[in-house]
Each structure stands twice: as C-alpha cells, then as structure tokens.
N, C-alpha and C positions, 0 to 999 in steps of 0.2 A: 610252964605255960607255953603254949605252941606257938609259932608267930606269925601265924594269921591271926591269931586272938589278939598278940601283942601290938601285930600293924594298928588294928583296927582300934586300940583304946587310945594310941600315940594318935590318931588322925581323928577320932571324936574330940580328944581332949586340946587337941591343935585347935578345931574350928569352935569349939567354946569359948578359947582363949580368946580368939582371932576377932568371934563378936562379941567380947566383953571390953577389949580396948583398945580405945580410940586411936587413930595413928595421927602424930601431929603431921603439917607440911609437910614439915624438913625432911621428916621419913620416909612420905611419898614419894620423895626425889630419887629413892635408892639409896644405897650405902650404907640400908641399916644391918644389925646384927642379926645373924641368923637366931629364930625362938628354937629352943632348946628346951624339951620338955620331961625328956626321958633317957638317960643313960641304962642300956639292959644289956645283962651278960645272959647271951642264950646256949645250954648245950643244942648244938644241932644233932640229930642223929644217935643221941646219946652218948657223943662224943666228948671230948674235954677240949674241944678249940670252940673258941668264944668271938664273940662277931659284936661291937658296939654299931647302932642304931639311933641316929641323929634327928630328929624331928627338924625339919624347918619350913621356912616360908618360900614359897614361888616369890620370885621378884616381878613387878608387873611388865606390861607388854613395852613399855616405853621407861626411860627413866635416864637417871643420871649416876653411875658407878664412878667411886670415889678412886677406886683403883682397878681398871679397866686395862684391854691393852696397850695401851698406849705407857709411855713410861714417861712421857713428858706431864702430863694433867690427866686431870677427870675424863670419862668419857660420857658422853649420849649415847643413848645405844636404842635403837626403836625394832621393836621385831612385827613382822607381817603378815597380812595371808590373803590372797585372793583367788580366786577363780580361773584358771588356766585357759589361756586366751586364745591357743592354736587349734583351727577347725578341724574336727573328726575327732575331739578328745574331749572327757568329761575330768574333772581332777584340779586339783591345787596347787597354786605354788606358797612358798613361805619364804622369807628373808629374814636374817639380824643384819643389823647395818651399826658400826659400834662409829661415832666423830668425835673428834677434841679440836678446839677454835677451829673450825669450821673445814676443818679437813678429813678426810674420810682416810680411817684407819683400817677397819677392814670388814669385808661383806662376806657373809653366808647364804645360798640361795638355790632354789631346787626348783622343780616341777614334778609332778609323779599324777599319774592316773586316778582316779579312785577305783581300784580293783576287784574289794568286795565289802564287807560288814562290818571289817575288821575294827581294832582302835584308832590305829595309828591313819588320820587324815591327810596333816602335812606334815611328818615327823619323821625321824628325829635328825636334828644337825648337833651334834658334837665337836669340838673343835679346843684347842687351845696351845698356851705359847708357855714361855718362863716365868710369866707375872699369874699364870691360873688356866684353868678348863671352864668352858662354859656350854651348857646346853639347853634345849629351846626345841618346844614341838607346840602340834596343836593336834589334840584326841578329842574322841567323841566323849559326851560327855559320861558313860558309863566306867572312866576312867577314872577313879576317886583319888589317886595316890601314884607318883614315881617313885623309884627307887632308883639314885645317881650315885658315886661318890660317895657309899656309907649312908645316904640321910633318905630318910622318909618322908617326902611335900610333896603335900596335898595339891591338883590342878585347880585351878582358878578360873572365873567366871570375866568376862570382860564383853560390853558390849559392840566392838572393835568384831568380834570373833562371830561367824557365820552359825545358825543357828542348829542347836543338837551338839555344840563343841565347847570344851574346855581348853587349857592352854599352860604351861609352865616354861620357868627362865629358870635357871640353876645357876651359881657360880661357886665352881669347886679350885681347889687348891691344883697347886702345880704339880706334873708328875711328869719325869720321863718315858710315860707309856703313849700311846698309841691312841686316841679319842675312844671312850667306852659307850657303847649304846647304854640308854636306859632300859628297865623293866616296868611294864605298867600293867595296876595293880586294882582290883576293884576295888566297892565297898567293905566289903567280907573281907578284904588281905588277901585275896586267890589273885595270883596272876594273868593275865588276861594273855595268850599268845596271841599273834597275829597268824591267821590263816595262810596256808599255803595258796598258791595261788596256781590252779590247773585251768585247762582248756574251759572246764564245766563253768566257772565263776569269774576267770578274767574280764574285764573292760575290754569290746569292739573298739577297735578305732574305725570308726565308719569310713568308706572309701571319701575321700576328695573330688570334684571335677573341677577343673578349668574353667569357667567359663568367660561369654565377652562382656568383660567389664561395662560398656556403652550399652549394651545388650544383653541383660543376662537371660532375659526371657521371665519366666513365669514360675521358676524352680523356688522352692519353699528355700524361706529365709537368704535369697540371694536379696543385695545391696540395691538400688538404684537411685543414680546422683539427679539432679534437676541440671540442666542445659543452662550453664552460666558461665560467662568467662573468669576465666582465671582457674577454673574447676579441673583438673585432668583426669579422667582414669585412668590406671597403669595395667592392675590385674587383680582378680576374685578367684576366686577357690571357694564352693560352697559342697555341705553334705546335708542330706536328708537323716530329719530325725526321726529314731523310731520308739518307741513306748517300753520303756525299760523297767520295770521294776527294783530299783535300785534300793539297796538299805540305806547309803547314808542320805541322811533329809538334806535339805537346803542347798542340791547341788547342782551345778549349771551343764550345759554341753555349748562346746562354741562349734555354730552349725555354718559360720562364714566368717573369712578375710578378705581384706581388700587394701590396696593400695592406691593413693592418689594423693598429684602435686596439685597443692593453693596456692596459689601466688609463688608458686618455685619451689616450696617447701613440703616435703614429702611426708604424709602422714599414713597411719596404718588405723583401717575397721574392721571390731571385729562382732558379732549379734549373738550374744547367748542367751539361750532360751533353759526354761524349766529342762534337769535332763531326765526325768520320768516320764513326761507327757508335756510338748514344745507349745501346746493349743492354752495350756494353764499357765497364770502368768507366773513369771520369773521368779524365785524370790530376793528380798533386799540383797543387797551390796555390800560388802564389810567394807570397811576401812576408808568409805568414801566419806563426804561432805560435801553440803550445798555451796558452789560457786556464787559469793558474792556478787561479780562481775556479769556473770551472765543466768540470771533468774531460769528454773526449770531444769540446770545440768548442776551434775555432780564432779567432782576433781578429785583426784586422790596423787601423788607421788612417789615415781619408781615403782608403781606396779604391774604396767607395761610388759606384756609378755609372746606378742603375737611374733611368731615362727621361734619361739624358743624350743629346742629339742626336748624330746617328751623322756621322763627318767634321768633329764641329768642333773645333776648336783653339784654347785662351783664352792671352793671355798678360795679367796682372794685376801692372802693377806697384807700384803700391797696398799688395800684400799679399792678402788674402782665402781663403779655403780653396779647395782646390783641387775641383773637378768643380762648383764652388756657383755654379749658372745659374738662371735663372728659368724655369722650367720644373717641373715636378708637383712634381721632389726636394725643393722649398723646404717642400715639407710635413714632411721629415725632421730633427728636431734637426742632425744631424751626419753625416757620412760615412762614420764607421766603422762594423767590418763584424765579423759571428761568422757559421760555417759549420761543419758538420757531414754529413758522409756519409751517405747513405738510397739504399742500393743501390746500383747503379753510378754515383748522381747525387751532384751534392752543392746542398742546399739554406742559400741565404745568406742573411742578415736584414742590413738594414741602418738606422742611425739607432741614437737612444736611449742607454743605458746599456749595459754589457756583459749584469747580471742581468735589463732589458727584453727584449734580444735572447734572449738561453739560455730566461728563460721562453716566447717566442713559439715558438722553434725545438722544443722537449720535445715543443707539443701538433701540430706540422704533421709531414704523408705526403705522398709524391708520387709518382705512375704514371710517373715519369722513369725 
C-alpha cells in the first residue's frame, strides 16, 4: 500500500472516530491519551527499513497539560493568533504561552508577513525541554493532516481561528535533538510545500510617513484625536493602502500607528483595514470578545503588537509576556488590546487598563 493511500485511511478513519465519541469534560481539559488507530509497517522505496505511523489527536488551542513544562504541576497553556499590528505590514502573529499557579513558565511568539498562498499562515513554533517537544501552528484550511514526531493529526477547526484556517497542538516525547519542523499534508496524503518566496510574490511592505500627530491632514486611514484634556499626541506613522489581490482570505493590513499619553499613561493605535481592498469592511477579529464594562468594544489579552519587528520569532523560556521585546512597545504597560469598528476599519488601542483604552478609543476617527 503506498502512503498517501495509508495517510488518508488513518485520517478518514481518525475523523469517524473523532464524531462517533463524545469527549467527556475531564478530557476537554487536556491530558488525554493520544487515539491510536493504526500501527503500519511500510517498505518505503522498496526497501526493508520500516517507518511506524501514529494516528493522534491535535490537542485544542487552550487547555490544561497534566505534564507540561513546568516540573512543579500542571500547566495551562493557551495558544494564539492575530493580526500583526505594525503599519505597512499585512500578516500574523501567533503565541503559546504555557502557566502553573499563576506564574508564566514560558512563551512562544512570532510575527511574519503573509507572503503568498502558501499553507503555512502562522506556523510553525517548535520548541521543547527534558519533560517533551511541543508544537503548534495555524494553516490554511487545505491542510488536512501534520506529520510531527512519528504521528499523523489531523488540523482542527476552532472558532478562535481567523477564517479559511485550521490550526494544531502537538505534544511529543523528549529528545536531545534540535526542535523539528512539521510537514503538512493534504486531503490526498500529498504533501503541501511552502512556496518559495521571490521578488514576483513577496508581500510590499508599503512605505511609512511621519506625520503630525495634532495634524495629520487628510491622508487615508491617518488617526485624529478630539481636543480634550488629558489627551496627548505623541506620534503617527501612516501608509496608503493599495488593492491587492492576495490569496489568503480573512487578512488585514495595519495602514497606521499612533502613540498617545491619557492621563499620563502611554497607549499605542493601530487601524487595520480589509488588506485586498481597504474601502470593504474589515473582516471579524479572532480571539477577541465583547467588553462587558464598556458596551460596543472588544478586549482580548497579550495580543498587542504594534512596533514589534516584522519576521521575528522569540522563544522565552524564562517565562515573560509574550510580544515584550525592547523595542518602542516597552512604552506600553501591557499587551492587551480593545477595538472598535469606524467604518469599514477597525481602530485598536493597545496597553493600559481596559477603561484607559475605551476612553482613548470614544475620542479617535479615522480616514481608514
């Protein structure tokens, strides 16, 4: 039998299983056993070295690992993705952030462009210690199947996750190697590579300007605060959006930043519009929720990303919040984030309090 034939009956026969029984609670929580559905000895090549083939489960985007890194207790581990926040970039970031009693054991965290059509969205972080490997992406959804560690799990659907994407958590055994990338796999068992990336199909980063923040004039998608005390502006950066044709659906471009102190307290904006055509509205927001406290904005936490360096990748195993580089954002309390609709844009504040942010956001408009 060939093993794209074999992928593909391990992965039918996974998602039969998968809707045939129920998962209790407990299960939800993490820490269950990987489903095992098929042990195969394959000749590859018509060789006599044999390769076993592990079926399992993606673990979901949030959960509780009974044996995590931490070596004291359980961990939470919540993995991320949003919209890259820094102007004249279109693109993702993604985070794993693993705690135990309420301490942060250690963050995974990236930003990267969207460069063409490829699978790979915000993928992949690899990473692990003496207690295991663990790894974590998010693919578009023509991605049916990884291959990590020996085992064949199928991507998972979560409504967490920006639309046209699928997503998987791995946790693999301990090895003194080196973090290994995954392989992602269609429907069919055919591998998917990732496209090379030449001058033809790269992501613009559109130029930046300067401009005065009290003033910015009339330039599409600049900021403008209302004349109140306590209100400062510091400084805007905005770029001009242009009509892209991009493959992956559901993607934003952030066409302006802005800095300004409320009441002393220094918060960053950032307006990302639709990034095919900036005139059509936006699409939803992953990972956010309605703000009780203040009706009409959205909150989400540590996903704050404005002036984080475009392409890079931190792994902290220390612990520390996740996107928190030395770089302008260190002006920001924190990384959490509230957003609110203004036309087809939506305007994000990031840093502070939730009621810091709501007030900044009431008095700002934008040509987005």
């Amino acid at each position: 039998m060939r093993l794209p034939e074999l992928q593909r009956i391990l992965i039918d026969g996974a998602r039969r299983q998968e809707r045939a029984a129920p998962v209790s609670p407990r299960r939800r929580l993490g820490g269950r056993r990987p489903l095992i559905l098929a042990l195969a000895v394959l000749l590859v090549g018509g060789s006599a070295g044999a390769a076993v083939i592990t079926l399992s489960r993606s673990k979901p985007l949030s959960g509780t690992l009974a044996q995590g890194p931490s070596p004291r207790a359980a961990s939470r581990y919540r993995i991320s993705v949003f919209p890259y926040m820094t102007a004249g970039w279109s693109g993702w970031c993604s985070s794993a952030v693993f705690d135990s009693h309420s301490r942060r054991e250690v963050s995974d965290y990236g930003c990267f462009a969207v460069e063409s059509g490829g699978p790979a969205v915000a993928c992949c972080g690899s990473f692990g210690d003496q207690r295991g490997e663990y790894s974590y992406g998010i693919v578009s959804d023509g991605v049916a199947s990884v291959h990590w560690d020996g085992k064949v799990v199928p991507t998972i659907k979560s409504p967490r996750l920006p639309p046209g994407t699928r997503a998987f958590f791995i946790v693999g055994r301990a090895r003194n190697l080196s973090p290994r990338l995954p392989k992602l796999f269609d429907s069919s068992g055919q591998e998917i590579p990732n496209p090379l990336i030449s001058r033809e199909n790269a992501v613009e980063h559109l130029p930046e300007i300067a401009v005065d923040p009290r003033n910015p004039s009339n330039r599409p998608c600049a900021v403008r605060a209302s004349n109140v005390p306590h209100l400062v502006p510091l400084s805007q950066t905005v770029t001009t959006p242009v009509p892209w044709p991009r493959r992956q659906p559901g993607a934003f471009l952030a066409c302006a930043n802005a800095i300004y102190k409320v009441n002393g307290v220094t918060l960053g904006i950032a307006v990302l519009v639709d990034a095919s055509n900036a005139h059509r509205p936006a699409p939803p927001l992953p990972e956010l929720q309605p703000d009780p406290g203040h009706p009409g904005l959205l909150a989400g936490h540590e996903l704050g990303t404005i002036g984080f360096p475009h392409g890079m990748g931190v792994f902290n195993g220390g612990g520390g919040r996740a996107f928190n580089t030395t770089t302008r954002q260190q002006e920001f309390a924190n990384h959490d984030i509230s957003a609110r609709r203004f036309g087809p844009a939506w305007i994000i504040a990031e840093g502070g309090t939730p009621a810091q942010r709501a007030t900044l956001l009431a008095h700002l408009t934008t040509g987005g």
